[in-house]
Jmol script that loads the backbone (N, CA, C; Angstrom):
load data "model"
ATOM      1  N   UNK A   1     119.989   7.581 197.374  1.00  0.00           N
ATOM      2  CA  UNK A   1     120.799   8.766 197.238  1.00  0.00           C
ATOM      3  C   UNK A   1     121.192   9.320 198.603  1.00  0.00           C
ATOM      4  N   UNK A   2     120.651   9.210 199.515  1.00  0.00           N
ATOM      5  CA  UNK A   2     120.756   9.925 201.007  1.00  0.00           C
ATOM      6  C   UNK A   2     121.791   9.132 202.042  1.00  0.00           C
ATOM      7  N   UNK A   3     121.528   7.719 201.248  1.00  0.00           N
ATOM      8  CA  UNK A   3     122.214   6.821 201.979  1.00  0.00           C
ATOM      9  C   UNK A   3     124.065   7.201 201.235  1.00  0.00           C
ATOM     10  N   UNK A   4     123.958   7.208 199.999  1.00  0.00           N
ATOM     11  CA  UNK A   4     125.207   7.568 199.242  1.00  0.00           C
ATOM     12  C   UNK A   4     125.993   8.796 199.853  1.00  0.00           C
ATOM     13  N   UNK A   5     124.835   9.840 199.919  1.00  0.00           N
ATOM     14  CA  UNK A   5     125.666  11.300 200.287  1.00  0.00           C
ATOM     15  C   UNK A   5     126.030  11.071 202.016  1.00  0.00           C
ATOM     16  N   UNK A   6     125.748  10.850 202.733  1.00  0.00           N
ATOM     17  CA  UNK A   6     126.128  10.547 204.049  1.00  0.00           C
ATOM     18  C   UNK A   6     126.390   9.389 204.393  1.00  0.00           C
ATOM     19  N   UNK A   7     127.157   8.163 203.576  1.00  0.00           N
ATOM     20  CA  UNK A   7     127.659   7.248 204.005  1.00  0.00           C
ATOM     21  C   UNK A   7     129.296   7.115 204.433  1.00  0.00           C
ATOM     22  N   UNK A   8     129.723   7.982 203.847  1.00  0.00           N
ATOM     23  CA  UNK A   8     131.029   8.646 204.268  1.00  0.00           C
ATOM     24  C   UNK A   8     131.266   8.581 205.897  1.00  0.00           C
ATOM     25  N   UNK A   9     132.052   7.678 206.586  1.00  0.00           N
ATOM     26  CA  UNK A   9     132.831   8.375 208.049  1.00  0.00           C
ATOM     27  C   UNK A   9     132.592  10.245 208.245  1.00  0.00           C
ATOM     28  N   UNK A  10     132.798  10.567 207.642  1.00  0.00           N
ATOM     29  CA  UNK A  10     132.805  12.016 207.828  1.00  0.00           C
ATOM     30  C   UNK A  10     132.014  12.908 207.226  1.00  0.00           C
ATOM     31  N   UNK A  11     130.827  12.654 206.349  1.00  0.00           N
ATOM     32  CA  UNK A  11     129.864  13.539 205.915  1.00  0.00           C
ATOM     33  C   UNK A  11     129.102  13.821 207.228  1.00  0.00           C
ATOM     34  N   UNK A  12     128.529  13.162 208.132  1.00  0.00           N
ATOM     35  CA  UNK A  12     127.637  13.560 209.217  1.00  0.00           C
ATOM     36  C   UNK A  12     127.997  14.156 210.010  1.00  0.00           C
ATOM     37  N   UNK A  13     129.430  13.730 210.356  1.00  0.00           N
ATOM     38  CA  UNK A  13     130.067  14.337 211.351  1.00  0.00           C
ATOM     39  C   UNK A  13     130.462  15.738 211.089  1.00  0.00           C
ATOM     40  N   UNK A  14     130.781  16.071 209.773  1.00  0.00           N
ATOM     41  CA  UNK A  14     131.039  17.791 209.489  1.00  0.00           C
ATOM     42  C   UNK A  14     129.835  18.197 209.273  1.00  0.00           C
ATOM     43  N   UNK A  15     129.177  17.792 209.100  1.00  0.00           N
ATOM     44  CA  UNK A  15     127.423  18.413 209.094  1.00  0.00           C
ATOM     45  C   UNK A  15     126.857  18.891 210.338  1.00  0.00           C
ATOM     46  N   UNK A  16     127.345  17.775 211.268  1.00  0.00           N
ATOM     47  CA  UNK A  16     126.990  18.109 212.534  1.00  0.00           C
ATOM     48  C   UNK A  16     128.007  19.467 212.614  1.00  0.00           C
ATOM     49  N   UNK A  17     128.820  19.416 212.969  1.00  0.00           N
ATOM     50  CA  UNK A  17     130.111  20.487 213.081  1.00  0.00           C
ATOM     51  C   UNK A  17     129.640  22.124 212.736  1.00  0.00           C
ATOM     52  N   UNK A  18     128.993  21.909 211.499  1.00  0.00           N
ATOM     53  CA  UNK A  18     128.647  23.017 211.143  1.00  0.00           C
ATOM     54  C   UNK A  18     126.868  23.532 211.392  1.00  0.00           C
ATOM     55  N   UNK A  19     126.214  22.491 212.078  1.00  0.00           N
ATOM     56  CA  UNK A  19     125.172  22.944 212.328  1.00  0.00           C
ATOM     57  C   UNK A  19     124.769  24.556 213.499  1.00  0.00           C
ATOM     58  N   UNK A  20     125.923  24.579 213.527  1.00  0.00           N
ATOM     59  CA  UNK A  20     126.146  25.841 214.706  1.00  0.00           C
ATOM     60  C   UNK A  20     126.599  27.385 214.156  1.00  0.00           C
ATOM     61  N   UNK A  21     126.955  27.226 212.600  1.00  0.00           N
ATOM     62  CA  UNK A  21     127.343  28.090 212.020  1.00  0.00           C
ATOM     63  C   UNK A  21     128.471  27.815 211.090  1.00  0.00           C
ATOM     64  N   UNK A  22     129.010  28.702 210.073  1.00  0.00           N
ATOM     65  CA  UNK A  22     130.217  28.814 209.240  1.00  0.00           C
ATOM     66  C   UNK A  22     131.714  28.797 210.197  1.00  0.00           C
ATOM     67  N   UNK A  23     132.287  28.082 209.769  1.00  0.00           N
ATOM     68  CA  UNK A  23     134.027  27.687 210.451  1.00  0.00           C
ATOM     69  C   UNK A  23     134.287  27.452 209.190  1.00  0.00           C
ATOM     70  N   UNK A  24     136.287  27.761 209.869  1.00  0.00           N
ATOM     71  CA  UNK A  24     136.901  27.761 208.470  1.00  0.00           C
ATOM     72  C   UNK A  24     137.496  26.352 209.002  1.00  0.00           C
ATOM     73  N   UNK A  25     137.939  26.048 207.784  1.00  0.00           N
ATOM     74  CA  UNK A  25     138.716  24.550 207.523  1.00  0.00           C
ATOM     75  C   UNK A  25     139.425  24.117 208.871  1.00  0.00           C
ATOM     76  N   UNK A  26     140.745  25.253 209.699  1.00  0.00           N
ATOM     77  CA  UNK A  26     141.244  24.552 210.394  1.00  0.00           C
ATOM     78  C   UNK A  26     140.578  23.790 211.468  1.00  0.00           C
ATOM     79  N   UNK A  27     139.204  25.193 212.031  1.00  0.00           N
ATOM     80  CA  UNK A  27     138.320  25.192 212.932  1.00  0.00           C
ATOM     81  C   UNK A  27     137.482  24.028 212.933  1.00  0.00           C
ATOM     82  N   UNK A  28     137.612  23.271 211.927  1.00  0.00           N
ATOM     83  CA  UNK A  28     136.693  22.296 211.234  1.00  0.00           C
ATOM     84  C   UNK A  28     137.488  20.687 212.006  1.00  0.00           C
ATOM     85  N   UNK A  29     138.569  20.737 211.089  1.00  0.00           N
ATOM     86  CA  UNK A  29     139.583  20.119 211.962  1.00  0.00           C
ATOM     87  C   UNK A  29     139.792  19.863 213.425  1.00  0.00           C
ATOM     88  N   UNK A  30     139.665  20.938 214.093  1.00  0.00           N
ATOM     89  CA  UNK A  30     140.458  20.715 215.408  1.00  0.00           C
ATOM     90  C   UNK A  30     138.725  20.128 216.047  1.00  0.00           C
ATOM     91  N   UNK A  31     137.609  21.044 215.715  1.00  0.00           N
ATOM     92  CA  UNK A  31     135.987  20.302 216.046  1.00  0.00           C
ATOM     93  C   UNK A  31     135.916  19.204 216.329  1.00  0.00           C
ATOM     94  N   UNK A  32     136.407  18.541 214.783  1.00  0.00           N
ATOM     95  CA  UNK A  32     135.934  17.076 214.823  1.00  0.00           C
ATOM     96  C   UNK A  32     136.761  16.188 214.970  1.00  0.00           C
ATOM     97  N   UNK A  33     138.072  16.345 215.123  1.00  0.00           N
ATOM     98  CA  UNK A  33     139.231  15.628 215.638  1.00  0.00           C
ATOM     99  C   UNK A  33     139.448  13.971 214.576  1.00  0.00           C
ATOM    100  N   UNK A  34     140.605  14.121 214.649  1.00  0.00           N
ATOM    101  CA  UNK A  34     140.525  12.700 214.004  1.00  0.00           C
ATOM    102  C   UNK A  34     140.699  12.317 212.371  1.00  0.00           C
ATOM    103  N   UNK A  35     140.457  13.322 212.121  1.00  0.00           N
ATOM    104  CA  UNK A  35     139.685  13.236 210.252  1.00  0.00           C
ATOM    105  C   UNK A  35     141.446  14.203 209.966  1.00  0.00           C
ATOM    106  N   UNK A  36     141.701  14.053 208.978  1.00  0.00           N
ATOM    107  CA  UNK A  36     143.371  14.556 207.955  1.00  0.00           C
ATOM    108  C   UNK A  36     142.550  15.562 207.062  1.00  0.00           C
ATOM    109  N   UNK A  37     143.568  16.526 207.339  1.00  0.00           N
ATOM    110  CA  UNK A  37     142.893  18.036 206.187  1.00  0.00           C
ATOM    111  C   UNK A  37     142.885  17.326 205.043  1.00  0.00           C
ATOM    112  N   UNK A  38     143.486  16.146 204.406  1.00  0.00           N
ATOM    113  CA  UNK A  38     142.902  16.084 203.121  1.00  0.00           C
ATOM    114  C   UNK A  38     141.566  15.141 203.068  1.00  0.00           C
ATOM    115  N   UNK A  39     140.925  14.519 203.979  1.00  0.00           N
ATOM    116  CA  UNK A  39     139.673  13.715 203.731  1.00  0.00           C
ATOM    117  C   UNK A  39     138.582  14.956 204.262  1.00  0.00           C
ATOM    118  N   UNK A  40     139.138  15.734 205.347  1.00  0.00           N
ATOM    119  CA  UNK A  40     138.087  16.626 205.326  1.00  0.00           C
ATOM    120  C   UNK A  40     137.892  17.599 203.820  1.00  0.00           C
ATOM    121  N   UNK A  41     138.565  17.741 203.315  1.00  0.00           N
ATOM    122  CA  UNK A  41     138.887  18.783 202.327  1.00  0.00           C
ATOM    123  C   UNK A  41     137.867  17.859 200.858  1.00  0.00           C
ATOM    124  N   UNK A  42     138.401  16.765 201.304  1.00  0.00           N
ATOM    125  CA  UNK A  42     137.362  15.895 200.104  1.00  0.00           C
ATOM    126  C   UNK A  42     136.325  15.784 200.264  1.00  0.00           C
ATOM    127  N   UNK A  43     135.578  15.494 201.919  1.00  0.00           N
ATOM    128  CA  UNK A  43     134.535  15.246 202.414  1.00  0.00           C
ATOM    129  C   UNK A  43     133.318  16.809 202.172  1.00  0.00           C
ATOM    130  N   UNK A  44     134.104  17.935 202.162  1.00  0.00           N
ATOM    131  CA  UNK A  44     133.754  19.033 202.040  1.00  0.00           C
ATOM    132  C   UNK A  44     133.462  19.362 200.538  1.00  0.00           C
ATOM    133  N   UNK A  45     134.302  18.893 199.667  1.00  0.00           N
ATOM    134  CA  UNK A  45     134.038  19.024 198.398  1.00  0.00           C
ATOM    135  C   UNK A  45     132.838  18.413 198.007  1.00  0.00           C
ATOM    136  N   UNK A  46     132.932  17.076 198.513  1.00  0.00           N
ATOM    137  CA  UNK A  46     131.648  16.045 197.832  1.00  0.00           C
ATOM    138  C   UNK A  46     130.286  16.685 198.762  1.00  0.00           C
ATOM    139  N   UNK A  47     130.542  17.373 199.890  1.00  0.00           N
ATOM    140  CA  UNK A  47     128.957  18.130 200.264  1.00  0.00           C
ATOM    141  C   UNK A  47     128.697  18.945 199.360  1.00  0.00           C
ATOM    142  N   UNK A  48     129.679  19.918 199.161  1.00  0.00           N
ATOM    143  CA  UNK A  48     129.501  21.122 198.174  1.00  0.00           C
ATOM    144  C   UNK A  48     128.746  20.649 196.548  1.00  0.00           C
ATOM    145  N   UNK A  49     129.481  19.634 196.337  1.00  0.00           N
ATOM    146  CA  UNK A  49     128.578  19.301 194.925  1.00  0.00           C
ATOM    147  C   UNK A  49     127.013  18.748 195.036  1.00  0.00           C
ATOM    148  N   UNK A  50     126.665  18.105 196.477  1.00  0.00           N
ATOM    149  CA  UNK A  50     125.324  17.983 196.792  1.00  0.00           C
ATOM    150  C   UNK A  50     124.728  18.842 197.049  1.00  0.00           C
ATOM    151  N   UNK A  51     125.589  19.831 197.303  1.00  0.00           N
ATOM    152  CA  UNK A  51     124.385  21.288 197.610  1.00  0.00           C
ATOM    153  C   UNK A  51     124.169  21.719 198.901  1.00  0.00           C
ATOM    154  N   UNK A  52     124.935  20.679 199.697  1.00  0.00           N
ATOM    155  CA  UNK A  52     124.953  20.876 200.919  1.00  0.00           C
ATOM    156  C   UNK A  52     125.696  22.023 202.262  1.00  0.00           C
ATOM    157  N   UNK A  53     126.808  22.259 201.192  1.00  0.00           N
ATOM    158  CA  UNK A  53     127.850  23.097 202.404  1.00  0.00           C
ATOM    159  C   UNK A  53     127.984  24.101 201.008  1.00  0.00           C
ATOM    160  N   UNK A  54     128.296  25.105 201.980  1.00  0.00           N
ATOM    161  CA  UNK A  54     129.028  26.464 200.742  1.00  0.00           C
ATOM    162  C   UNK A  54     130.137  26.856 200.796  1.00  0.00           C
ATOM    163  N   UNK A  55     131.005  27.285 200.364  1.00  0.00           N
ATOM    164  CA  UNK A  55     131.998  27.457 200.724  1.00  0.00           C
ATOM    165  C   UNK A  55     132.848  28.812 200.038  1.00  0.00           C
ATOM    166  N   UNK A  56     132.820  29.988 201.489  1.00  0.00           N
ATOM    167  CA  UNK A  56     132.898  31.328 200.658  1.00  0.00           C
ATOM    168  C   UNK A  56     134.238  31.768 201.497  1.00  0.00           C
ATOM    169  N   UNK A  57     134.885  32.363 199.966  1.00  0.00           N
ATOM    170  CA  UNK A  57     136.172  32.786 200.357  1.00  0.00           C
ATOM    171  C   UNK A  57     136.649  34.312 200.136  1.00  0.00           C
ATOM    172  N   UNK A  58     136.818  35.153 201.604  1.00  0.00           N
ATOM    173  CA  UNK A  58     136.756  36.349 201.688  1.00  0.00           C
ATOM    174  C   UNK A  58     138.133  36.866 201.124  1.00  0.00           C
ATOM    175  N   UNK A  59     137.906  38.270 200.198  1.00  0.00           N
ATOM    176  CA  UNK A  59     139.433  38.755 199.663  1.00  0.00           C
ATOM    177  C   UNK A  59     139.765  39.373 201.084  1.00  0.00           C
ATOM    178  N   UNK A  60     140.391  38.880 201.501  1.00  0.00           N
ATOM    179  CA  UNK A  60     141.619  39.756 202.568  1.00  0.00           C
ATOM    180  C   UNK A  60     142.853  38.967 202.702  1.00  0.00           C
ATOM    181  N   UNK A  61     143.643  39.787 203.514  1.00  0.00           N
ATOM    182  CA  UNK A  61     145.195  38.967 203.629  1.00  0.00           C
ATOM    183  C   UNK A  61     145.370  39.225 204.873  1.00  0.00           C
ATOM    184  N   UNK A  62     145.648  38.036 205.381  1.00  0.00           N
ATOM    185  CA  UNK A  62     145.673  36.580 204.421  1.00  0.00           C
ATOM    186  C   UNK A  62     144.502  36.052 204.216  1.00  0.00           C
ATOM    187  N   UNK A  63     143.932  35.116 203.074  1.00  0.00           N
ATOM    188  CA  UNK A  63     142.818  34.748 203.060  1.00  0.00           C
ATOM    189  C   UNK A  63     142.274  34.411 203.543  1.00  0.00           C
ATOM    190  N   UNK A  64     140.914  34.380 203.846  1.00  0.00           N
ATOM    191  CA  UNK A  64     140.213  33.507 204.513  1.00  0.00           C
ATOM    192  C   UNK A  64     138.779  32.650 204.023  1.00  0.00           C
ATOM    193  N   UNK A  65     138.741  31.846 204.004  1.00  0.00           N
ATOM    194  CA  UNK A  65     137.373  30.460 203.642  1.00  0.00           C
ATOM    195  C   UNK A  65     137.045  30.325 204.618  1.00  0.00           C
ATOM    196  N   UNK A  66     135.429  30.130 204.988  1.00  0.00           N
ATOM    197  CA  UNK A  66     134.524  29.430 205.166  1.00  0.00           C
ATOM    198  C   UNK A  66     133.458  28.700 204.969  1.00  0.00           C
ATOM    199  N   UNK A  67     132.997  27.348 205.442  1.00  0.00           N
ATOM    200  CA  UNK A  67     132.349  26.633 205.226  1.00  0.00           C
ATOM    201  C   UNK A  67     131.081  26.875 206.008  1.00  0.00           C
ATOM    202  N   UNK A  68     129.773  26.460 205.008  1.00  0.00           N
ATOM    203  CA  UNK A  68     128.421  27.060 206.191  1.00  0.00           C
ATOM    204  C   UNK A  68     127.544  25.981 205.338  1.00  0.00           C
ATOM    205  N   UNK A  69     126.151  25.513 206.281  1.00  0.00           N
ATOM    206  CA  UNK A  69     125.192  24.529 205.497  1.00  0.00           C
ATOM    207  C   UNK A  69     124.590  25.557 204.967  1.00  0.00           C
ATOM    208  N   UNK A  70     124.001  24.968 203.379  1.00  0.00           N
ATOM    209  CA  UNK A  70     123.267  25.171 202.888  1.00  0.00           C
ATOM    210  C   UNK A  70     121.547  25.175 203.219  1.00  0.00           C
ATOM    211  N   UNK A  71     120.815  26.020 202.976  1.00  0.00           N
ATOM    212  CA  UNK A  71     119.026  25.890 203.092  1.00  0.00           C
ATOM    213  C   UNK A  71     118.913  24.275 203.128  1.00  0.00           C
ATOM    214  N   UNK A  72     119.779  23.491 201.754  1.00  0.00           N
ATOM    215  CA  UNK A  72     119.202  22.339 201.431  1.00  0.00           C
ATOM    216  C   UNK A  72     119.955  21.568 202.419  1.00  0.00           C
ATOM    217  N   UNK A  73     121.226  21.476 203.027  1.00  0.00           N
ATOM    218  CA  UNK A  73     122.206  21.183 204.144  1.00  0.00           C
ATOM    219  C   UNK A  73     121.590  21.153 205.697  1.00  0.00           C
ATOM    220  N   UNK A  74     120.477  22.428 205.770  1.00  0.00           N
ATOM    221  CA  UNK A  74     120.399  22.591 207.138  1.00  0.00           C
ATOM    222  C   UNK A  74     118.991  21.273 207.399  1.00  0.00           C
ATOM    223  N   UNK A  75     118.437  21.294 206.166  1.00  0.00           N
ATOM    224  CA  UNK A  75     117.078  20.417 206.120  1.00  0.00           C
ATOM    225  C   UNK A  75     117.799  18.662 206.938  1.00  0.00           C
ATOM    226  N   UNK A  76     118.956  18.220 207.247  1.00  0.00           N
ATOM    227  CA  UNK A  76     119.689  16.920 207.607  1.00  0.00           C
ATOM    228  C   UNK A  76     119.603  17.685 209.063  1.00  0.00           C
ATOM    229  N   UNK A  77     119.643  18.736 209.441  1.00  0.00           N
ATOM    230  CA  UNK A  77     120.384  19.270 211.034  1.00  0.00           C
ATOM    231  C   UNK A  77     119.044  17.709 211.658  1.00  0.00           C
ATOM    232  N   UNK A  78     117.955  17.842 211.738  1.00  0.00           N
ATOM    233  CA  UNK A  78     117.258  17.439 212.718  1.00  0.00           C
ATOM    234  C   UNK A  78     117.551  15.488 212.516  1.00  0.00           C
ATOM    235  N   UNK A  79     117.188  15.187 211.222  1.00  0.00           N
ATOM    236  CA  UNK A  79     117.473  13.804 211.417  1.00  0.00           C
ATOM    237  C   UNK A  79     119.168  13.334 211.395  1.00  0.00           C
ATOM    238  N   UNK A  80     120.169  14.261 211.533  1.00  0.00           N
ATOM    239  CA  UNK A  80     121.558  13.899 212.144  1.00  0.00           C
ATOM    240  C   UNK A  80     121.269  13.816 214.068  1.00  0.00           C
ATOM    241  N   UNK A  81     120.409  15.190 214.248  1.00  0.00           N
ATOM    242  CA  UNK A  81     120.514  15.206 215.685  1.00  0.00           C
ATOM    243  C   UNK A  81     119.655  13.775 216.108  1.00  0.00           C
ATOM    244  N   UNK A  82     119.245  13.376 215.800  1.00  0.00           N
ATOM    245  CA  UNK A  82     118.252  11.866 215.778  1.00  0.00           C
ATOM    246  C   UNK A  82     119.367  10.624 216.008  1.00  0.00           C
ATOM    247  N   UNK A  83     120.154  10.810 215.148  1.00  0.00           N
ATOM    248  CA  UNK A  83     121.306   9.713 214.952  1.00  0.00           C
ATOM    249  C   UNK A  83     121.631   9.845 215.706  1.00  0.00           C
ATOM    250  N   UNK A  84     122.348  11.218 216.168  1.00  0.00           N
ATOM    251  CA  UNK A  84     123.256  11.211 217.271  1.00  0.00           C
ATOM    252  C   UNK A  84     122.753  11.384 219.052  1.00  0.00           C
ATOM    253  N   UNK A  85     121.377  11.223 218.971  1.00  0.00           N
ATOM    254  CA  UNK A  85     120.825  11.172 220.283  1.00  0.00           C
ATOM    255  C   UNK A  85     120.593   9.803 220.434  1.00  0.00           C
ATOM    256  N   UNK A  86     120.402   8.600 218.930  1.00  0.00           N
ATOM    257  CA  UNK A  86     120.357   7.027 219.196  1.00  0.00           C
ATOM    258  C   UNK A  86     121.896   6.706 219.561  1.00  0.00           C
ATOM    259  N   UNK A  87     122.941   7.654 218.955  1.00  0.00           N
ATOM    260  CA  UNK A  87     124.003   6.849 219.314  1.00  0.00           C
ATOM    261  C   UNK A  87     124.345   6.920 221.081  1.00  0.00           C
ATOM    262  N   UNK A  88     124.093   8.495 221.091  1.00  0.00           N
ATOM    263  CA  UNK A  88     124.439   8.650 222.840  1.00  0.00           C
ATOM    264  C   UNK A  88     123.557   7.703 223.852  1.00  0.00           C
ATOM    265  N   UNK A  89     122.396   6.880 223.315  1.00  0.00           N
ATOM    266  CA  UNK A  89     121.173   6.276 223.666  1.00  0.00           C
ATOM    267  C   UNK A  89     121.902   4.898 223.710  1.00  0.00           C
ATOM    268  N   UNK A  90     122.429   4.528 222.982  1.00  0.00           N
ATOM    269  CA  UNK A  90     122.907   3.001 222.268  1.00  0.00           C
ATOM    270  C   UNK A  90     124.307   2.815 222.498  1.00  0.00           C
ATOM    271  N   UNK A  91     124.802   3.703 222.057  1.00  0.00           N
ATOM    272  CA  UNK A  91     126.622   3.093 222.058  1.00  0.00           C
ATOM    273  C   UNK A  91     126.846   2.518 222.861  1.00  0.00           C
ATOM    274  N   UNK A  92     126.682   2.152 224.300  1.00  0.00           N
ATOM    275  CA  UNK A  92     127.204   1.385 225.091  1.00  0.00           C
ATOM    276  C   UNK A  92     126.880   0.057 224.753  1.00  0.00           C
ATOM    277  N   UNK A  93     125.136   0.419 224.679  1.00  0.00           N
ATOM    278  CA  UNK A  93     125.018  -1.375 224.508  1.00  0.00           C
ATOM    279  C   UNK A  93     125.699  -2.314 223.242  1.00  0.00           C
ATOM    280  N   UNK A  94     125.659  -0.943 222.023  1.00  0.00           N
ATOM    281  CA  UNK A  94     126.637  -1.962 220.894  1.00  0.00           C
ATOM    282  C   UNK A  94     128.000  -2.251 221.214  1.00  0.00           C
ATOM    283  N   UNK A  95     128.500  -1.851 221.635  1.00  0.00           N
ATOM    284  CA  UNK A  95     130.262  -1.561 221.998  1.00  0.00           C
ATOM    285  C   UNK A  95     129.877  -3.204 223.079  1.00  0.00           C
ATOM    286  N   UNK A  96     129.203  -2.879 224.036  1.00  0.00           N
ATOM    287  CA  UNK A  96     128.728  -4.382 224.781  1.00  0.00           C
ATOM    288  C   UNK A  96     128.625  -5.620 223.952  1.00  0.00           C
ATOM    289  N   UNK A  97     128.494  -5.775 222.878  1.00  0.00           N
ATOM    290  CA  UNK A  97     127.417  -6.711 221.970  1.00  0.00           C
ATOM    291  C   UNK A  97     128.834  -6.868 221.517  1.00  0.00           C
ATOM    292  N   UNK A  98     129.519  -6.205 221.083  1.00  0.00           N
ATOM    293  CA  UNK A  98     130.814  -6.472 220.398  1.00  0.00           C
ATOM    294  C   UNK A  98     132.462  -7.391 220.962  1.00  0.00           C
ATOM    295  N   UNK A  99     131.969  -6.311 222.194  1.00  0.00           N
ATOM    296  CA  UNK A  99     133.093  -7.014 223.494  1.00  0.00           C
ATOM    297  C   UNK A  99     132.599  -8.558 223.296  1.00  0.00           C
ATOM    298  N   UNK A 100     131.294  -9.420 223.593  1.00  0.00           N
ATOM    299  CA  UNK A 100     130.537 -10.408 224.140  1.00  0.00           C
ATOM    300  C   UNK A 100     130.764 -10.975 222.633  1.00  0.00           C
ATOM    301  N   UNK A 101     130.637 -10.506 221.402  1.00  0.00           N
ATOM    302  CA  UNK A 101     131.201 -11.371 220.279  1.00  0.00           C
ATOM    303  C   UNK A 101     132.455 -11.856 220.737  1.00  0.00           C
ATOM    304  N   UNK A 102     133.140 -10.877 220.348  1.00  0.00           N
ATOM    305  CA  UNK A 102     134.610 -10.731 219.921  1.00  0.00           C
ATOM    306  C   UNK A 102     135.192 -12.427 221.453  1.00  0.00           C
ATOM    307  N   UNK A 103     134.633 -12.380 222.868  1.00  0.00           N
ATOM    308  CA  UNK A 103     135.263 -12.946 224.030  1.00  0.00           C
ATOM    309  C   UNK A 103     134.356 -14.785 223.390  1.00  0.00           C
ATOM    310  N   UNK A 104     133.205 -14.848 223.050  1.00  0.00           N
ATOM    311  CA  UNK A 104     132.888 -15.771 222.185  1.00  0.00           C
ATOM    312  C   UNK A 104     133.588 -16.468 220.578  1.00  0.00           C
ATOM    313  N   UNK A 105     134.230 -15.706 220.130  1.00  0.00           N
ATOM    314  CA  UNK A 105     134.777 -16.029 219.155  1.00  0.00           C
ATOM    315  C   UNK A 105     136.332 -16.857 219.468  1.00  0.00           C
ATOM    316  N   UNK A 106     136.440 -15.918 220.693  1.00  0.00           N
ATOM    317  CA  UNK A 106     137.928 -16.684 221.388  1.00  0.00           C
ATOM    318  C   UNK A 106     138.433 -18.173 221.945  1.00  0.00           C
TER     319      UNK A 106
END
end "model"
wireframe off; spacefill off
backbone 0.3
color backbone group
């Protein structure tokens, strides 16, 4: 199940995003760069049904939404920061391993 809910390109990465607090959608966007308001918008939905992100929308005008982790959401903050201290640890050498395929395959 853990592997399902964060196997997504973009479940970890908006998790991470929001480990700092509630942002609204665009803020979300411009964070994590890369990702289309509609996969974030999906990616956000499918947290929300895990229980993971909340998503509260204030009456004023113009409206405004934000997204924030959940109690059960914030319980991922430490083993995401794990991932992402192996990747800052590692990425070079895989990205290496790949170059050294890819010039072998040639």
């Amino acid at each position: 199940m853990a592997i399902e809910i964060i196997s997504s390109k973009w479940a970890v990465v908006t998790l991470f995003a929001l480990s700092d607090g509630p942002l609204r959608h665009g803020e979300l966007v411009e964070l994590i760069g890369g990702v289309s308001r509609k996969v974030l918008t999906q990616t956000l939905r499918r947290l929300q049904d895990n229980g993971l992100v909340e998503r509260r929308a204030y009456a004023e005008a113009p409206p405004r939404v934000e997204y924030s982790l959940t109690e059960l959401g914030r319980t991922l903050e430490e083993p995401i920061r794990r991932l992402t201290e192996w990747a800052r640890t590692n990425g070079e050498a895989v990205v290496a391993f790949h170059e050294a395929t890819e010039e072998k395959d040639v």
